[in-house]
N, C-alpha and C positions, 0 to 999 in steps of 0.2 A: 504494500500500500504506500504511495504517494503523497495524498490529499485524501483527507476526510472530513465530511462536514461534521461537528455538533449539533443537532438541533433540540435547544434544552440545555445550552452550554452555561448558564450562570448558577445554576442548581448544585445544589454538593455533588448529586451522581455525575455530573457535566463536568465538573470541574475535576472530577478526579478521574474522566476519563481523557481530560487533556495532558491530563501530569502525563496517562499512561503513553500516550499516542508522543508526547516530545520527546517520551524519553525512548522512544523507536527512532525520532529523527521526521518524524511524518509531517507534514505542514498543513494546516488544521486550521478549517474555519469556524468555528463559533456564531451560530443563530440565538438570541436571548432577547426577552421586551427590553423596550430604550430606558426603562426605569431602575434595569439591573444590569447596565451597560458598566457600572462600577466596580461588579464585584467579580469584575473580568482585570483588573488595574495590575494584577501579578500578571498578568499573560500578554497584557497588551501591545508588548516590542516582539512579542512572537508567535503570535497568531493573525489570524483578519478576523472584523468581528463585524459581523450585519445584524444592526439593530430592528429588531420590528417582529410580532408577532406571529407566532410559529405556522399559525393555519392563513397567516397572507401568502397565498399564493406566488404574489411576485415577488416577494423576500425569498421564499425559499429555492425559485426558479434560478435564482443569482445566489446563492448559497451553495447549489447543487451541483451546478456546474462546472464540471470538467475533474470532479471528486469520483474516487475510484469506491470511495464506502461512504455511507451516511448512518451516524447513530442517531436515535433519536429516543430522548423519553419523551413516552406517552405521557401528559397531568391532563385529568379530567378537570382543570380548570372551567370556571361558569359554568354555563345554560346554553352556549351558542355552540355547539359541535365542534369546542376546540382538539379535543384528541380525533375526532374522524377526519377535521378539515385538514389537519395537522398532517396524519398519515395520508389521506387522499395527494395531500399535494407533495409528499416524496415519492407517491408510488410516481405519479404524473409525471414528474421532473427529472427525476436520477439518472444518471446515466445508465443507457442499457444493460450495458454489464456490471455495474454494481453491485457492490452489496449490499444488504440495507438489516441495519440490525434497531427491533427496537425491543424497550422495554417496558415493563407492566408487571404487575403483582400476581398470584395465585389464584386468584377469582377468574382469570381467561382462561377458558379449555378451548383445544383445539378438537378435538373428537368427543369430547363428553365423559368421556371414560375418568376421571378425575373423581375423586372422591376425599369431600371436605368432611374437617371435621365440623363439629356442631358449632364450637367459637366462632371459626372462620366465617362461616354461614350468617351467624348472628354481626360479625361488626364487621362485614361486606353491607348486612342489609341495614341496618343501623349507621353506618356512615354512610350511606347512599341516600337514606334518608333525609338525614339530616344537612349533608349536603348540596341536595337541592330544596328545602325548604329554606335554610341561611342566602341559596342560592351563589355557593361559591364553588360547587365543584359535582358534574354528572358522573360518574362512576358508570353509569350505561353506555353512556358514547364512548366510553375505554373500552366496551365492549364491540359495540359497532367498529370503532376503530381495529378493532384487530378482525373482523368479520370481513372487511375491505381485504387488510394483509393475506390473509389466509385464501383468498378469492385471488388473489392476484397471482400472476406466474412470473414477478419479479424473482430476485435472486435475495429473500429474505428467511430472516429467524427473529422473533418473537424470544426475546430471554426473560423469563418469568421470574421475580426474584421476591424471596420471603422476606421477612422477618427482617429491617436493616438496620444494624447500628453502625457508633464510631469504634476505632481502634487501631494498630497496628495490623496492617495485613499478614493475612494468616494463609496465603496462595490462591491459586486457581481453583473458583468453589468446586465440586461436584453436583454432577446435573441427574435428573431422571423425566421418561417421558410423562408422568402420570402423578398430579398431588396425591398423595395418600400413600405415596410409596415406600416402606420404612427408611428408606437411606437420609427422607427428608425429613422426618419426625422432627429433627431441634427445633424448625423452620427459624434461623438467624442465620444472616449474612454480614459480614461487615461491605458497608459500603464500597470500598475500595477495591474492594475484592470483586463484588458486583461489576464496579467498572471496567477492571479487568478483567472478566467473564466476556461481558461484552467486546472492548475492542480486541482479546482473541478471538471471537467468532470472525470478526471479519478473512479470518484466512484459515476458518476452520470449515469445509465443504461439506462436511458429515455433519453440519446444525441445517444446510440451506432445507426451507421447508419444514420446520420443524419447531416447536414450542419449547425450550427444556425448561424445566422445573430447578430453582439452584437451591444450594443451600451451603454452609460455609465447609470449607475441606478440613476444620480443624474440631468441628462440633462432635458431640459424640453417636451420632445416630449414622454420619458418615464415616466416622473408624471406624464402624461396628459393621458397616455395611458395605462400605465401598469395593473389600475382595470381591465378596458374592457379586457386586453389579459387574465389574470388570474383569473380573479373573477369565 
């Protein structure tokens, strides 16, 4: 990889997925609102940064261009189809052969075969709630957004990530196709980690197509599991 766009780049998972991409040498754009153009000020002598709204179409058109991968988180920010408009317009734009990696939480299945537990269930449907009653965030159009992905015959992956905190990185999380799967019981990832997850996929071809489920490579549900998935 070359050139990657962020889009989503002012955000903690954006921003540590810039540390991870400089420190490959990749040159790397950054899409984030103009009112978080600031807390891009560590990066600003070495990246480009296109201020403006992730689902503007014509911000991202000029974002995308001529980038060999695009990451992008999904936030179901408001009530206006920010995460569908958001992914609609990377699928539109990217270049053909790209790659396009995005990400989103456990709640997205890609075949249905997922199997939540009862918490997950309840403060999916309880912040969904309440997120569109305060009217700051649809958690549905995260879904429609990935219903777009999954329809498309770009060159995408869907990275599903639990659980996240801060910390020292603790490696490359491990992944599974299906929530419920005991490897992911801890359900915690560190952040950083997460990021990492992601801009490896961009040159990992065995994710293209595919949703994985992460979870952190240090937790104890993936020591306990990880031979049995890999071995």
């Amino acid at each position: 990889m070359k050139k990657v766009c962020v889009v989503g780049a002012s955000g903690k998972l954006g921003q540590y997925m810039i540390q991870h991409l400089l420190g490959r040498r990749v040159q790397v754009v950054g899409v984030c609102r103009e009112k978080s153009v600031g807390k891009l000020d560590s990066f600003k002598d070495r990246i480009t940064i296109i201020p403006g709204m992730t689902n503007d179409r014509e911000v991202i058109r000029k974002a995308v261009a001529g980038c060999d991968g695009v990451l992008t988180v999904l936030v179901p920010w408001g009530l206006n189809d920010y995460s569908s408009g958001t992914a609609q317009a990377v699928l539109d734009f990217a270049e053909p052969n790209a790659r396009l990696i995005f990400s989103c939480g456990w709640h997205i299945s890609l075949d249905g075969k997922d199997v939540y537990s009862r918490k997950l269930k309840f403060v999916v449907s309880v912040g969904g709630w309440i997120g569109k009653k305060l009217r700051i965030g649809d958690i549905d159009n995260q879904v429609e957004a990935c219903r777009r992905i999954f329809d498309s015959d770009t060159l995408w992956t869907v990275a599903r990530g639990s659980d996240l905190e801060e910390g020292e990185a603790q490696g490359l999380p491990v992944w599974s196709e299906h929530v419920g799967d005991p490897i992911l019981e801890s359900n915690i990832t560190r952040r950083t980690d997460f990021a990492l997850f992601m801009v490896e996929a961009l040159q990992n071809d065995d994710l293209i197509h595919k949703a994985p489920a992460i979870v952190g490579a240090k937790t104890a549900s993936a020591l306990a599991h990880k031979a049995d998935v890999y071995k």
